[in-house]
C-alpha positions in Angstrom: -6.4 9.0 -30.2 -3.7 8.4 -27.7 -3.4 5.4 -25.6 -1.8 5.8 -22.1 0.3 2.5 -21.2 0.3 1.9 -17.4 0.2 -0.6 -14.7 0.1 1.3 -11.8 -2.2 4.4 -10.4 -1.0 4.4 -6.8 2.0 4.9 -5.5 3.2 4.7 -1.0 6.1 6.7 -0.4 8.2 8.6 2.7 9.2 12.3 3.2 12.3 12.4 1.9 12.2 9.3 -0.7 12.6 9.7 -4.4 9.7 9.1 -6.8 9.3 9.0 -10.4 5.7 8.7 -11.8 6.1 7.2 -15.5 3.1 8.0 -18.4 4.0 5.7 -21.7 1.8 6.7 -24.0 1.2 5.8 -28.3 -0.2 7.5 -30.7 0.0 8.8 -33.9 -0.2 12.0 -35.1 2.5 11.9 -31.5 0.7 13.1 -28.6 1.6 15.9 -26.6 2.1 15.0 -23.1 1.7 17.0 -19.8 0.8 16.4 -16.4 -1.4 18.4 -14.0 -1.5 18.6 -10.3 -4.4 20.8 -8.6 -5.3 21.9 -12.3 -1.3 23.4 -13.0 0.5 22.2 -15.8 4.0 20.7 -14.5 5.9 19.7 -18.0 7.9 16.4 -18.2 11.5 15.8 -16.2 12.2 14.1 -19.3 11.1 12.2 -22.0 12.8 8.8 -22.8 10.7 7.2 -26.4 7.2 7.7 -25.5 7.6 7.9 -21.5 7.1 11.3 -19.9 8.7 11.0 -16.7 7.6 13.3 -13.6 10.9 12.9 -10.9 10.5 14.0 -7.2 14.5 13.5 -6.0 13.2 14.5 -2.7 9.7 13.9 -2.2 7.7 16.6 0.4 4.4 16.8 2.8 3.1 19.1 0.0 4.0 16.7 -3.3 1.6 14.3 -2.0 -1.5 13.7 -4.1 -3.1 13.0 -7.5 -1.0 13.7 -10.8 -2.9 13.4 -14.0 -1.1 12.6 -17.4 -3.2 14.4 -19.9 -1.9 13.0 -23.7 -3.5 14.8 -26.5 -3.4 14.8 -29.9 -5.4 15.8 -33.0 -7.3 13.0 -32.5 -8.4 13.3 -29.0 -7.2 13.2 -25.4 -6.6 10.5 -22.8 -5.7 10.8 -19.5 -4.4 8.6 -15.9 -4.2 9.7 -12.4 -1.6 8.6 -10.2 -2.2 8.9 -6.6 1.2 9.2 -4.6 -0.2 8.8 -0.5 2.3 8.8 2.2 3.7 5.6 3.7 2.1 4.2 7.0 -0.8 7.0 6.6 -4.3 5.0 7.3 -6.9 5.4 4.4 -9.8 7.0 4.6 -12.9 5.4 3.6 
């Protein structure tokens, strides 16, 4: 089953900044690795060893939200949400 490595699930950023949201994940057989915003499938910018990166050069209004990594492999499926909120926005309870 794959094992997503991570140390982070939020992330505070302004219009206009540039993000990158990281999934390392292990596994053997190799996972395949995707991530998923409102249930579409976005496929990695790139994939550096077993880090799928996800790359906003310009982040917008719209981009804000939760990402989910989804790894899967013939084993099973694991998967992390990353939360990018806007900077200075209050949270809601």
């Amino acid at each position: 089953r794959p094992i997503i490595e991570t140390t982070y699930s939020k992330i505070a950023a302004e219009i206009g900044q540039s993000v990158m949201l990281t999934c390392r994940v292990i596994g053997l057989p190799k996972p395949n690795i995707i991530w998923k915003y409102n249930e579409q499938v976005i496929a990695c910018n790139e994939i550096i060893n077993d880090m799928c990166l996800l790359h906003f050069s310009k982040i917008a209004a719209n981009d804000f939200g939760t990402y989910r990594c989804v790894a899967e492999n013939l084993l099973g499926q694991e998967e992390w949400s990353y939360t990018i909120v806007s900077r200075g926005k209050p949270e809601t309870p």
